[in-house]
C-alpha positions in Angstrom: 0.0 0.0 0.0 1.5 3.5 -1.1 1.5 6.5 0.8 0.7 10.2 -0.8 2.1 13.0 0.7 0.6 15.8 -0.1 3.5 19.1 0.6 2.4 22.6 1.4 3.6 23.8 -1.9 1.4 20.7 -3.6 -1.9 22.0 -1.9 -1.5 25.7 -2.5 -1.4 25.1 -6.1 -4.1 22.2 -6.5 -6.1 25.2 -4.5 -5.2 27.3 -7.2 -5.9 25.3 -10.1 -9.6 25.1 -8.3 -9.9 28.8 -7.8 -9.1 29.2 -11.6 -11.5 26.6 -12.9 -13.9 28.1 -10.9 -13.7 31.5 -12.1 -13.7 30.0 -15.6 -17.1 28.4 -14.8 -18.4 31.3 -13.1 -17.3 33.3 -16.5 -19.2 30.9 -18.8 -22.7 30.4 -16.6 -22.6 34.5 -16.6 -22.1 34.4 -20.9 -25.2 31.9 -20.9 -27.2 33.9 -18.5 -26.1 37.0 -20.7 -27.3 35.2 -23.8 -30.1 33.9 -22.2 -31.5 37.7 -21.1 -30.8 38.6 -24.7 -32.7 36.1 -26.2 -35.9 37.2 -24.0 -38.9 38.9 -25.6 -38.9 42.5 -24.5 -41.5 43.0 -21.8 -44.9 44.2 -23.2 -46.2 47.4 -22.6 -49.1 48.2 -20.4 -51.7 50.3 -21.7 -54.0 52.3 -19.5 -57.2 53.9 -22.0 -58.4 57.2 -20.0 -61.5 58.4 -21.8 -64.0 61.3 -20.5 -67.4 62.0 -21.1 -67.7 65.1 -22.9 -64.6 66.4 -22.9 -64.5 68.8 -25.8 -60.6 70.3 -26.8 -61.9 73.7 -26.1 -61.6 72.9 -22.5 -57.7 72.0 -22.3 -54.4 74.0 -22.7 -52.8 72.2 -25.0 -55.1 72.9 -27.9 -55.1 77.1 -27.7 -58.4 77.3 -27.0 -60.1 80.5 -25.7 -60.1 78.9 -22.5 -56.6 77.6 -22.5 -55.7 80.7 -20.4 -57.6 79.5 -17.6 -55.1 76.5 -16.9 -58.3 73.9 -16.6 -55.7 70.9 -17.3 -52.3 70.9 -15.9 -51.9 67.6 -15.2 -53.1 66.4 -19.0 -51.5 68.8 -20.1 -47.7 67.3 -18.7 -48.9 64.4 -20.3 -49.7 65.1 -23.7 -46.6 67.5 -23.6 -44.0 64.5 -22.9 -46.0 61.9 -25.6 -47.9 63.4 -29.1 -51.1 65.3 -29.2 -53.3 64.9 -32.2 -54.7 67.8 -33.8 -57.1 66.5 -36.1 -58.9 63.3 -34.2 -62.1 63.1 -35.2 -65.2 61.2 -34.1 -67.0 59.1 -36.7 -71.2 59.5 -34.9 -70.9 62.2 -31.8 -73.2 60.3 -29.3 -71.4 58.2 -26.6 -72.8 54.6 -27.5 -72.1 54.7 -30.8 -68.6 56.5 -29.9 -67.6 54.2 -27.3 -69.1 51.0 -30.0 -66.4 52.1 -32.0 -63.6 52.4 -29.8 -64.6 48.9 -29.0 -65.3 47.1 -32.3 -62.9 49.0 -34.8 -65.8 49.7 -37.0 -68.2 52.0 -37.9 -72.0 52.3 -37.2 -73.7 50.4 -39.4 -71.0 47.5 -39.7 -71.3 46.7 -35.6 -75.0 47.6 -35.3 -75.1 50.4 -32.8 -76.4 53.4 -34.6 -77.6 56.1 -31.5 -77.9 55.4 -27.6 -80.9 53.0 -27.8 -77.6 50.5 -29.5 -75.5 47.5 -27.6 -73.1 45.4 -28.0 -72.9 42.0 -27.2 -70.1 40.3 -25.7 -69.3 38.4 -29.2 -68.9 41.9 -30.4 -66.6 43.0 -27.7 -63.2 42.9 -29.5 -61.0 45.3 -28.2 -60.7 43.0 -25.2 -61.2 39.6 -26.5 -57.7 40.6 -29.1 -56.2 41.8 -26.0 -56.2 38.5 -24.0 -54.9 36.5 -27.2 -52.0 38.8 -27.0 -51.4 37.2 -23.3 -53.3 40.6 -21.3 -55.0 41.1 -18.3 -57.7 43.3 -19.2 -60.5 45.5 -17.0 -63.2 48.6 -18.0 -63.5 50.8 -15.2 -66.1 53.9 -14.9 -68.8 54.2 -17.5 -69.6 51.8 -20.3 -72.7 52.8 -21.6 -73.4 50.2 -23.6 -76.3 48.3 -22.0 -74.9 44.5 -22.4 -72.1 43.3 -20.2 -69.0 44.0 -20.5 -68.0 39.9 -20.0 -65.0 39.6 -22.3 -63.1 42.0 -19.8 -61.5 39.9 -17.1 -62.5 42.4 -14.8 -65.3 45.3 -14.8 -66.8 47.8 -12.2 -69.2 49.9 -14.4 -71.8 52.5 -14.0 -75.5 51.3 -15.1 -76.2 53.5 -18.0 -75.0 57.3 -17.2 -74.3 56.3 -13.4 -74.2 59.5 -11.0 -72.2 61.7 -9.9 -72.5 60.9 -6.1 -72.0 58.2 -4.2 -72.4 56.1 -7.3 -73.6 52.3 -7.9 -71.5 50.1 -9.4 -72.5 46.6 -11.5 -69.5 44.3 -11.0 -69.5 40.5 -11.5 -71.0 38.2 -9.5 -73.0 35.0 -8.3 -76.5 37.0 -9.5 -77.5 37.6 -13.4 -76.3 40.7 -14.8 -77.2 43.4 -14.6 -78.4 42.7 -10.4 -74.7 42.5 -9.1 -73.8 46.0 -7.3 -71.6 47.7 -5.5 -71.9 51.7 -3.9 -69.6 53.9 -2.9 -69.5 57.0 -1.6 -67.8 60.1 -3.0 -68.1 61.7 -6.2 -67.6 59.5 -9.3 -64.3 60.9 -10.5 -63.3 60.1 -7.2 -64.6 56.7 -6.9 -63.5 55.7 -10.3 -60.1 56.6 -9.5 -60.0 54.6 -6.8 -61.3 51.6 -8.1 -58.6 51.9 -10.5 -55.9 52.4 -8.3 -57.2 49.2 -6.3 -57.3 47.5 -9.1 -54.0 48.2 -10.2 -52.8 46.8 -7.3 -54.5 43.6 -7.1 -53.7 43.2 -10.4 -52.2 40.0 -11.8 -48.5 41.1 -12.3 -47.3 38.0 -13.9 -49.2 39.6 -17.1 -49.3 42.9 -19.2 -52.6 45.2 -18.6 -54.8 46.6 -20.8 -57.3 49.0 -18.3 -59.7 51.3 -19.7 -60.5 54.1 -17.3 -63.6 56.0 -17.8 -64.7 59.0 -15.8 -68.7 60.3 -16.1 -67.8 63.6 -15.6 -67.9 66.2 -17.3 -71.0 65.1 -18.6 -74.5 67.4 -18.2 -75.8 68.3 -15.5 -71.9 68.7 -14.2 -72.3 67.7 -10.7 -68.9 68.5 -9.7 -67.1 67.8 -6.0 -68.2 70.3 -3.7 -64.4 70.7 -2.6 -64.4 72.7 -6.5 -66.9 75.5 -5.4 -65.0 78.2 -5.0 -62.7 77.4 -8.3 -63.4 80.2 -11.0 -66.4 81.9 -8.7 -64.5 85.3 -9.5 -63.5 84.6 -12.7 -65.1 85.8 -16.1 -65.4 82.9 -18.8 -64.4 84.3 -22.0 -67.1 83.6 -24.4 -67.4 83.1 -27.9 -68.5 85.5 -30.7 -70.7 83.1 -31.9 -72.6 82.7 -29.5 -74.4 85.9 -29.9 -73.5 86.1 -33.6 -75.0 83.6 -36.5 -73.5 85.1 -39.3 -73.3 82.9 -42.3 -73.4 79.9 -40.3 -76.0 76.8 -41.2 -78.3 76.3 -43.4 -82.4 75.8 -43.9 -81.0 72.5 -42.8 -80.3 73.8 -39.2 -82.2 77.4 -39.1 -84.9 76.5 -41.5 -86.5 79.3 -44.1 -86.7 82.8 -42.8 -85.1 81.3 -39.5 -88.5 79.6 -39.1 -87.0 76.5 -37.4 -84.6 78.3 -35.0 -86.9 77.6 -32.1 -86.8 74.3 -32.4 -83.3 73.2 -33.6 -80.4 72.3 -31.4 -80.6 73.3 -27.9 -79.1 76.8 -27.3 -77.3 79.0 -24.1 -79.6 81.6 -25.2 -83.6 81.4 -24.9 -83.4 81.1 -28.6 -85.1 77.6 -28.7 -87.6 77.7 -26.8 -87.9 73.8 -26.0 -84.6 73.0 -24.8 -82.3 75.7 -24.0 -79.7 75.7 -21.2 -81.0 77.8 -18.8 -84.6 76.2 -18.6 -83.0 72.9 -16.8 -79.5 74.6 -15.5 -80.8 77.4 -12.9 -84.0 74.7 -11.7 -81.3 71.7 -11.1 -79.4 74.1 -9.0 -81.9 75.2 -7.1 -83.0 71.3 -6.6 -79.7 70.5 -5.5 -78.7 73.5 -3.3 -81.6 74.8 -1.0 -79.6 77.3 -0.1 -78.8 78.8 -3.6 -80.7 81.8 -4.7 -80.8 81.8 -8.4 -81.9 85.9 -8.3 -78.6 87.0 -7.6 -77.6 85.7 -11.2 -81.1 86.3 -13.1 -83.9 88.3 -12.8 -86.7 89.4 -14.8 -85.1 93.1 -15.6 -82.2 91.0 -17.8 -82.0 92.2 -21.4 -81.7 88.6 -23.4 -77.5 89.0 -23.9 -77.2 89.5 -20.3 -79.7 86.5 -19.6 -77.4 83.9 -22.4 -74.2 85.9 -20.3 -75.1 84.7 -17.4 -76.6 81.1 -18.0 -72.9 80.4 -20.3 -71.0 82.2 -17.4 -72.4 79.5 -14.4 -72.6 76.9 -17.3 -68.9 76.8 -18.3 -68.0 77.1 -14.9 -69.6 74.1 -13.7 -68.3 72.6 -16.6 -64.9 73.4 -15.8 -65.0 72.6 -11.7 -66.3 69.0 -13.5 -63.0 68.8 -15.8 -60.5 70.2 -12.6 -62.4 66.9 -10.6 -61.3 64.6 -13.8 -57.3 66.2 -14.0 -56.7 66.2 -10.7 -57.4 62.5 -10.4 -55.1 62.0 -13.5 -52.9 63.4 -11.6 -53.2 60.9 -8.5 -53.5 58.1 -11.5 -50.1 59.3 -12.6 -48.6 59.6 -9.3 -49.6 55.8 -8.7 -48.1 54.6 -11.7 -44.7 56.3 -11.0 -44.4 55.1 -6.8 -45.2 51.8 -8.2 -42.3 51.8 -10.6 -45.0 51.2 -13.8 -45.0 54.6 -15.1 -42.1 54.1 -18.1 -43.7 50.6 -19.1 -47.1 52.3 -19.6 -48.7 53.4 -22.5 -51.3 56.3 -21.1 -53.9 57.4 -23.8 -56.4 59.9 -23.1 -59.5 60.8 -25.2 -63.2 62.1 -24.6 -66.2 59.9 -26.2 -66.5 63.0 -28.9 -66.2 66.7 -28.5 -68.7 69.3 -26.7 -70.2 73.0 -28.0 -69.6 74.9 -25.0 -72.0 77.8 -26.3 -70.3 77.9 -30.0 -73.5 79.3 -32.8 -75.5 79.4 -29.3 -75.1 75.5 -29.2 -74.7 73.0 -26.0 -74.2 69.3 -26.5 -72.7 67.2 -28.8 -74.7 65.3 -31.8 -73.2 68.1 -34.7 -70.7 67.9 -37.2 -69.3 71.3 -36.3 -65.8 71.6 -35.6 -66.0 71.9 -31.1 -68.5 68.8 -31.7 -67.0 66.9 -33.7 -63.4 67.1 -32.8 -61.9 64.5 -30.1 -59.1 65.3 -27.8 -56.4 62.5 -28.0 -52.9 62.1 -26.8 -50.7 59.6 -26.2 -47.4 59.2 -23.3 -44.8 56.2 -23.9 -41.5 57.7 -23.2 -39.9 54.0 -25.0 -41.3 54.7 -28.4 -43.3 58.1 -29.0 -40.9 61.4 -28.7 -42.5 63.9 -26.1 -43.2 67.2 -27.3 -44.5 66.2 -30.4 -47.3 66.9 -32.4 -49.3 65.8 -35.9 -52.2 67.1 -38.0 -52.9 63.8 -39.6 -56.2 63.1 -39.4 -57.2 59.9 -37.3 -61.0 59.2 -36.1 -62.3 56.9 -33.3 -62.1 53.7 -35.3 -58.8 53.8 -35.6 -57.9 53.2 -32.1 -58.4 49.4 -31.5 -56.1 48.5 -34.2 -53.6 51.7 -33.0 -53.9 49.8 -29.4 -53.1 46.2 -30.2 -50.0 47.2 -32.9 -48.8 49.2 -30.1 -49.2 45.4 -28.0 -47.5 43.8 -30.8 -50.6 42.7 -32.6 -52.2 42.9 -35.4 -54.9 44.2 -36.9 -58.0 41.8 -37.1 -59.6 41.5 -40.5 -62.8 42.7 -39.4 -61.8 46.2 -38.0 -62.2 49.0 -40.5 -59.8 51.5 -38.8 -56.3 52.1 -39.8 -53.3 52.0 -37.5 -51.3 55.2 -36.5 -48.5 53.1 -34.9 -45.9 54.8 -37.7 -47.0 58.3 -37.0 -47.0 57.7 -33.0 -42.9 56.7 -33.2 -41.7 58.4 -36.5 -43.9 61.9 -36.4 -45.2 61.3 -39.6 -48.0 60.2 -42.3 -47.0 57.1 -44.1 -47.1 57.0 -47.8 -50.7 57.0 -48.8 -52.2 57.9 -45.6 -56.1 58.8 -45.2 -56.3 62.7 -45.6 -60.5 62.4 -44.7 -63.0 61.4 -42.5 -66.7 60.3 -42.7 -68.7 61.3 -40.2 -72.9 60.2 -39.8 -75.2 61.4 -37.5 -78.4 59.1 -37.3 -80.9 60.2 -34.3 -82.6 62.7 -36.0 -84.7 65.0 -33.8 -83.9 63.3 -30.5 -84.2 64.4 -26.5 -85.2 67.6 -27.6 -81.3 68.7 -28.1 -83.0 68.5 -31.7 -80.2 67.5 -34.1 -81.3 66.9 -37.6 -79.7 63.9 -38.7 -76.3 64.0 -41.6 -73.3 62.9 -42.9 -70.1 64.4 -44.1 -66.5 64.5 -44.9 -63.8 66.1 -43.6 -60.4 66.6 -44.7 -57.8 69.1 -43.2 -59.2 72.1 -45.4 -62.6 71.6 -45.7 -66.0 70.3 -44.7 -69.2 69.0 -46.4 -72.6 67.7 -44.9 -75.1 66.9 -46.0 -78.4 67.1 -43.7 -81.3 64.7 -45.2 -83.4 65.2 -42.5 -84.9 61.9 -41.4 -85.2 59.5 -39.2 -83.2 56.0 -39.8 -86.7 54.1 -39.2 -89.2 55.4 -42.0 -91.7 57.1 -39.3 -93.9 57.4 -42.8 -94.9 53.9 -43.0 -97.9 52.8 -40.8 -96.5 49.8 -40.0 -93.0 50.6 -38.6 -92.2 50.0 -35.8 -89.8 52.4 -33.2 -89.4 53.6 -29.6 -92.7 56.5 -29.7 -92.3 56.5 -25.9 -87.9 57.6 -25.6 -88.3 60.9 -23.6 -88.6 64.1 -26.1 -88.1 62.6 -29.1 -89.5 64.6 -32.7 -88.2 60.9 -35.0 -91.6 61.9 -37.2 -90.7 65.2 -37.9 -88.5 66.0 -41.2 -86.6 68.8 -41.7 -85.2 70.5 -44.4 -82.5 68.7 -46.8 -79.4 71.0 -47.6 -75.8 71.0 -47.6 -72.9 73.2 -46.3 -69.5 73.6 -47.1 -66.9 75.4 -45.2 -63.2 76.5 -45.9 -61.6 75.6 -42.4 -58.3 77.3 -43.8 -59.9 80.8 -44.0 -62.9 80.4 -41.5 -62.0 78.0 -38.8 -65.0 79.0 -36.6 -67.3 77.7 -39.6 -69.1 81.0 -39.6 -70.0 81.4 -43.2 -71.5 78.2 -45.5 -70.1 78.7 -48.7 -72.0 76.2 -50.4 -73.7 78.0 -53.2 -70.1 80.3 -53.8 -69.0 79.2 -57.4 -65.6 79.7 -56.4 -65.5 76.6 -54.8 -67.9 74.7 -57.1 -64.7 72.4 -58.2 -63.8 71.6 -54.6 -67.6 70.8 -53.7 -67.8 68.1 -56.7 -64.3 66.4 -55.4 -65.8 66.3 -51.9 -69.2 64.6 -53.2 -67.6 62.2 -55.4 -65.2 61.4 -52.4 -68.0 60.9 -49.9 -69.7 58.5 -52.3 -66.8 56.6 -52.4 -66.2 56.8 -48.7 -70.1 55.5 -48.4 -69.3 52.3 -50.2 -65.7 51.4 -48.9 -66.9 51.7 -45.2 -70.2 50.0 -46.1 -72.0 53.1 -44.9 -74.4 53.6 -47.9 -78.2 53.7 -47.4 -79.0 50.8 -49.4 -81.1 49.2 -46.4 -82.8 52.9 -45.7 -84.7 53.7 -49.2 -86.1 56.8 -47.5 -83.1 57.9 -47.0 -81.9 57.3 -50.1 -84.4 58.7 -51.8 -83.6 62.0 -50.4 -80.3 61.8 -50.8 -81.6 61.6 -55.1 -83.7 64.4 -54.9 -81.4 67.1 -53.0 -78.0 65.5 -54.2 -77.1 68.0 -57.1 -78.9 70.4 -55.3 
């Protein structure tokens, strides 16, 4: 048997030789780590989906508005100044059902069935989510959905039944009962509460996964119920006003104002007491009182007003109700924001924020939405993702609310399903511009004619970034002529029977901005007019938007066509 001796010197360097085939191990496990966190798919972006009700782009800085001076948005403001702010978004049918069907589906009106608020959608319609959770997303609608069925392809949903209210609201939420009977209420005001549910949500979240969470506030919707904290905000301060409100000009058309102005008392709901069955003042100064025993209307109106000072002071405690509704919705951005960054989720997140269509805040005497005019039908939208959209920038490409589903699931890596009829802006969002044939219009269709005693004849139209057409035919999408058709006679202050005048107006948005002269029957832009028709019939058919299934329609679109 042999005996090994093992010297000092022996066992110092077998103890080096170790240490350096150790090292070398070491040194290749980190290369194959390295390579293995190279190989990785880049983590997914989140994507939170903040849409108001109502809010118009008058009401924000970042769009120059004559209220911009006011500051009413600081908060959006920071965040469409460090992502891009469309210019030019447009909605396709300014009425929040339809609106928020398109956000959902991709399409327009008539292709996903929901043509004015009386519309739904099914759960087999629900895309936007559905294609969210094939792209491996967690996915929730929080705040107001407004679109009667339930929102089941969501993973998760707390949503107002129909318009919800502003305080201490009820909630449906999923449960053991049928839908629509499980519910939740809170206490607080909406913006509030929605913002909370949110942030909850956030935090229960399933973090193994990507989110896709659309947050939607009710305000500033009518009657503007804002928090009471928000009473003193603009008390002192004079709203500036616009001239049109006290000035038609050339604006309109027999369409809108009717022979002689004949139909000016009953057209479109006004500031002023110019229509005389819906006009801002009649319900404004009588909810007040309802919901403030304390509040003394006479101090604001009184019987001795001449009519300007009467539509002064309605717009005046109008906007700024308005307003203290909008400060309620930024300031909870604001905590939104502040959420996203302590958690450490703020770079990773795409933020979007939109309203369901624009607003007239007292534009040709007009309140509401429903018109084709510029402060109605123009959308806010902006979009923050420090990893792929250069802050500070801007565009004046034209986009419209279709276009956002397939925007939102490239921007997840998708792609864009078959049956969506919006285009993606993904290439404008990272590079700043329009890609080689790009859409340079927009189609726009009004369909409940004469409804809720806002009174908006029904339309269509194009728009591109110089110009605007429309076309008012004047009925209702059910022909209300036919004794045996059948429609909702009972929907509160509805006129579906009564036709108005057919007639189009144009408008040069290059030289008249404010659409305050029609220059239709000007044979100086004759040339432009004929592009614009044979474009919008061509629009019509590609988008499946014709009225082949309304001959009534159609016929009047024959007889006043070449008009």
């Amino acid at each position: 048997m042999k005996t090994f001796i093992i010297t000092d010197f022996q066992l110092k360097k077998r103890y080096k030789d170790f240490q350096s085939k150790k090292y070398v191990l070491i040194g290749l496990m980190s290369i194959l780590m390295f390579g293995l966190s190279c190989s990785k798919p880049q983590q997914k972006p989140n994507i939170i989906f903040i849409m108001s009700d109502d809010h118009t782009t008058q009401a924000f800085g970042i769009y120059g508005s004559r209220l911009a001076d006011l500051n009413p948005t600081p908060n959006l403001d920071k965040i469409a100044n460090e992502g891009m702010v469309f210019e030019n978004c447009f909605v396709t049918n300014s009425i929040c059902t339809p609106s928020r069907a398109s956000i959902t589906t991709g399409q327009y009106s008539q292709t996903n069935g929901v043509l004015d608020l009386d519309g739904n959608l099914p759960v087999e319609r629900q895309y936007l989510p559905q294609e969210f959770k094939k792209l491996g997303y967690q996915t929730a609608i929080i705040g107001k959905w407004h679109l009667k069925n339930e929102p089941a392809a969501f993973d998760h949903y707390t949503v107002l039944p129909g318009q919800g209210k502003y305080h201490d609201p009820t909630f449906r939420v999923r449960g053991n009962k049928p839908w629509p009977t499980n519910t939740i209420q809170k206490s607080g005001h909406s913006s509030d509460v929605i913002t909370d549910i949110s942030i909850e949500w956030l935090k229960n979240r399933n973090k193994e996964k990507p989110f896709f969470l659309m947050h939607h506030f009710k305000a500033p919707h009518d009657d503007f119920d804002y928090a009471p904290r928000y009473h003193e905000y603009l008390e002192d301060t004079f709203i500036p006003e616009p001239a049109s409100l006290y000035e038609a000009g050339n604006h309109g058309s027999v369409a809108v104002r009717g022979v002689n102005d004949s139909l000016i008392h009953v057209i479109g709901s006004s500031v002023s007491r110019r229509n005389h069955i819906r006009h801002k003042g009649q319900r404004l100064w009588d909810h007040i009182t309802k919901s403030n025993l304390d509040f003394d209307k006479t101090k604001y109106i009184n019987d001795d007003m001449t009519e300007d000072e009467y539509t002064s002071a309605t717009y005046q405690e109008y906007l700024k109700r308005y307003l203290r509704c909008v400060k309620g919705v930024d300031d909870n951005i604001k905590r939104l924001r502040d959420y996203l960054e302590e958690s450490g989720l703020l770079e990773n997140t795409i933020i979007v924020y939109t309203g369901d269509q624009g607003f007239m805040l007292g534009e040709h005497d007009y309140v509401d939405k429903r018109w084709m005019y510029e402060e109605s039908h123009r959308m806010p939208f902006f979009i923050r993702y420090p990893k792929g959209i250069k802050p500070g920038s801007r565009t004046d490409a034209i986009i419209n609310n279709v276009d956002f589903a397939p925007t939102l699931l490239a921007l997840a890596g998708g792609d864009k399903p078959e049956y969506m009829q919006g285009n993606s802006f993904e290439t404008i969002l990272k590079t700043g511009q329009e890609p080689e044939g790009w859409q340079q219009d927009t189609y726009y269709r009004y369909w409940m004619h004469m409804a809720h005693k806002h009174a908006n004849p029904a339309h269509f139209g194009i728009r591109t970034k110089k110009h605007k057409l429309i076309f008012y035919y004047g009925r209702y999408w059910v022909d209300t002529d036919d004794p045996n058709a059948q429609w909702d006679k009972d929907n509160w202050g509805n006129r579906f029977s009564f036709h108005t005048p057919p007639a189009w107006e144009f408008y040069d948005l290059t030289n008249d901005p404010e659409e305050m002269n029609n220059l239709y029957a000007d044979p100086k832009y004759s040339d432009t007019i004929k592009n614009l028709k044979d474009r919008l019939i061509a629009l019509r058919e590609e988008l499946d938007e014709t009225d082949e299934n309304y001959p009534h329609i159609q016929k009047v679109i024959d007889m006043h066509w070449d008009n």
